[in-house]
C-alpha positions as CSV (number, residue, x, y, z in Angstrom):
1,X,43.4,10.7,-30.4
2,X,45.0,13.7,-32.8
3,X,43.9,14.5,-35.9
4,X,40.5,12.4,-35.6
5,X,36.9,13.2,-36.8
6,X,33.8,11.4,-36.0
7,X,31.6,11.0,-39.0
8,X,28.7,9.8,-37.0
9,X,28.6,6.9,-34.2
10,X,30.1,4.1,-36.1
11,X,32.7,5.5,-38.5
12,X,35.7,7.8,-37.2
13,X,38.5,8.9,-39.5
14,X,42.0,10.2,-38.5
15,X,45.8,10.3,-40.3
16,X,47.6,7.9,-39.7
17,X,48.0,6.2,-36.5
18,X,50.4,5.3,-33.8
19,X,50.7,2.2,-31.6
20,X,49.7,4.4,-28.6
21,X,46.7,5.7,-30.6
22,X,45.4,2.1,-31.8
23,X,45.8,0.9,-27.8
24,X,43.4,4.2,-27.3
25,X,41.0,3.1,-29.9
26,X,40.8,-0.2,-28.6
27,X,39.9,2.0,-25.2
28,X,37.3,3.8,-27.0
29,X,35.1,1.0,-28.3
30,X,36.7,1.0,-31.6
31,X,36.3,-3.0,-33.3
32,X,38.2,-2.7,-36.2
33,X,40.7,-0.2,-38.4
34,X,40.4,0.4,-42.2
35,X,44.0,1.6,-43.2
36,X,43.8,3.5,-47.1
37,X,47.4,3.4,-47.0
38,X,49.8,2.1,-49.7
39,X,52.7,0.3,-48.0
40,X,55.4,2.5,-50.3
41,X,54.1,5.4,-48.6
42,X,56.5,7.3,-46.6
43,X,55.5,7.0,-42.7
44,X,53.6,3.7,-43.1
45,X,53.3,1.6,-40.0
46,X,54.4,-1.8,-41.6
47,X,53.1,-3.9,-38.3
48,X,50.1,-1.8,-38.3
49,X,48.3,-4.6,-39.0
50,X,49.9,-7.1,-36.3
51,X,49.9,-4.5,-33.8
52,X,45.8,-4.4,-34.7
53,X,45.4,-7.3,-34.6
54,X,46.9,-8.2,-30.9
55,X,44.9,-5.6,-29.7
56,X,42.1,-8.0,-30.7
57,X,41.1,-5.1,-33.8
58,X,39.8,-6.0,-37.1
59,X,42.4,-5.4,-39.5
60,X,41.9,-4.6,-43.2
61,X,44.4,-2.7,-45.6
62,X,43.1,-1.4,-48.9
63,X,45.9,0.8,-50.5
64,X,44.1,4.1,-52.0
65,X,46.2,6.4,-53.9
66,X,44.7,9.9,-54.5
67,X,45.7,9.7,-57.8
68,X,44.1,6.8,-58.7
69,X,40.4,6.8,-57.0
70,X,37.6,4.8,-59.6
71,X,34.7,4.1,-59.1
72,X,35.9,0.3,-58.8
73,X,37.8,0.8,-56.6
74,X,35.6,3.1,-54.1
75,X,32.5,0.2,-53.8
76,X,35.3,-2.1,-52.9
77,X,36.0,0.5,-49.9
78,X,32.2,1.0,-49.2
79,X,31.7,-2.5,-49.6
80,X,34.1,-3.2,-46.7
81,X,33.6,-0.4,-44.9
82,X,29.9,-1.8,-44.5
83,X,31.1,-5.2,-43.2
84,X,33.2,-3.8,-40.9
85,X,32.8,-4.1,-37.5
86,X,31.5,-1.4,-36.0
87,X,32.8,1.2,-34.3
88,X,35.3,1.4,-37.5
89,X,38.2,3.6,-37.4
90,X,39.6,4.4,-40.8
91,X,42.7,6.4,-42.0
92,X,45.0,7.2,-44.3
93,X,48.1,10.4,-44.1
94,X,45.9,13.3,-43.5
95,X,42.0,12.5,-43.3
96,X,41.2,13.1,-46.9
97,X,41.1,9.9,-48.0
98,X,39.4,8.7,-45.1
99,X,36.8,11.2,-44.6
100,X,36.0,11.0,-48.8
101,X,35.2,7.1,-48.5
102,X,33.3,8.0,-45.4
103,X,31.1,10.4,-46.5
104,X,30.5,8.3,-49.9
105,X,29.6,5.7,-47.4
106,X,27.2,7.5,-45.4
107,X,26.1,9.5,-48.7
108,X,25.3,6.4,-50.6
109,X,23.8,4.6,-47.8
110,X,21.0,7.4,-46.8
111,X,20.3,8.6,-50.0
112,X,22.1,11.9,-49.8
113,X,22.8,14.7,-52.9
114,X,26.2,15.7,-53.1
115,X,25.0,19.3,-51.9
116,X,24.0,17.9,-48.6
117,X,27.6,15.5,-48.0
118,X,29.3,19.0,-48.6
119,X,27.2,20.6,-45.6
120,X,28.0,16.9,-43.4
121,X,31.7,17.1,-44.3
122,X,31.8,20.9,-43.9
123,X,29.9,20.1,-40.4
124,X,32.6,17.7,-39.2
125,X,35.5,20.2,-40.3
126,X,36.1,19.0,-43.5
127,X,37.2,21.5,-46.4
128,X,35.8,19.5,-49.7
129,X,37.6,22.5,-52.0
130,X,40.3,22.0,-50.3
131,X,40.8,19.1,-52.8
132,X,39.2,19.8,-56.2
133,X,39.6,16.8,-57.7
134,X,38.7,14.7,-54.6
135,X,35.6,16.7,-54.4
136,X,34.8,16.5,-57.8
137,X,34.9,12.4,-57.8
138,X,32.9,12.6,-54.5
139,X,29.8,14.8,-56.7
140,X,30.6,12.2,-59.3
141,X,30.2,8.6,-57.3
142,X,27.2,10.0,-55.1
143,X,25.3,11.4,-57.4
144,X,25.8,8.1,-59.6
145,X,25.1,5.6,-56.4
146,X,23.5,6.9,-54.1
147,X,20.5,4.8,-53.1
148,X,18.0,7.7,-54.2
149,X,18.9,6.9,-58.1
């Protein structure tokens, strides 16, 4: 698939997604797809979800605008991200999105500083300052929940 990184063996991120490229995922292993895209944005697959779902996928949609990240809002990601199942494919337009709930996830989960997400993100080709205020939240909710504090 285009424009995919693997966080680590059960979470993957990409952009978003074709028809073809959920049939691949499905291929791959992948049980389920998280999509953090709003319906009003512009190229959202509005039978994402059916076209999941015949595939046999598990299908959730939880609309994440940039602009609007909380902390409320990101445990309810994390939270499903955990119940997932696993391998999870999760997108959004570009992988920002993505990749920020999916580092938080692993991040919180193992305990990490925000220091060492950077170097993981940085790792899987991620640019954190590419996005200051992304990056900033991120340093924000880990270091507030991680499982260390």
């Amino acid at each position: 698939m285009e424009n995919v990184k693997k966080i680590n063996n059960e979470l993957t991120v990409a952009g978003q997604v074709t028809p073809e490229q959920l049939q691949q995922a499905v291929s791959e292993g992948y049980k389920s797809v998280l999509n953090l895209r709003s319906p009003d944005e512009q190229g959202f697959l509005s039978d994402e979800q059916q076209q999941a779902q015949v595939l046999g996928l598990h299908y959730v949609n939880i609309p994440v605008k940039p602009n609007e990240i909380s902390d409320e809002l990101t445990t309810e990601v994390l939270e499903q991200i955990d119940q997932l199942p696993k391998p999870a494919l999760i997108h959004c337009a570009s992988t920002m999105r993505a990749g920020l709930m999916a580092f938080m996830n692993v991040a919180t989960r193992q305990g990490m500083t925000p220091e060492q997400v950077f170097e993981k993100a940085a790792a899987a080709g991620f640019d954190c300052s590419a996005n200051p205020q992304m990056k900033q939240f991120l340093e924000h909710y880990v270091s507030t929940h991680s499982q260390t504090n």
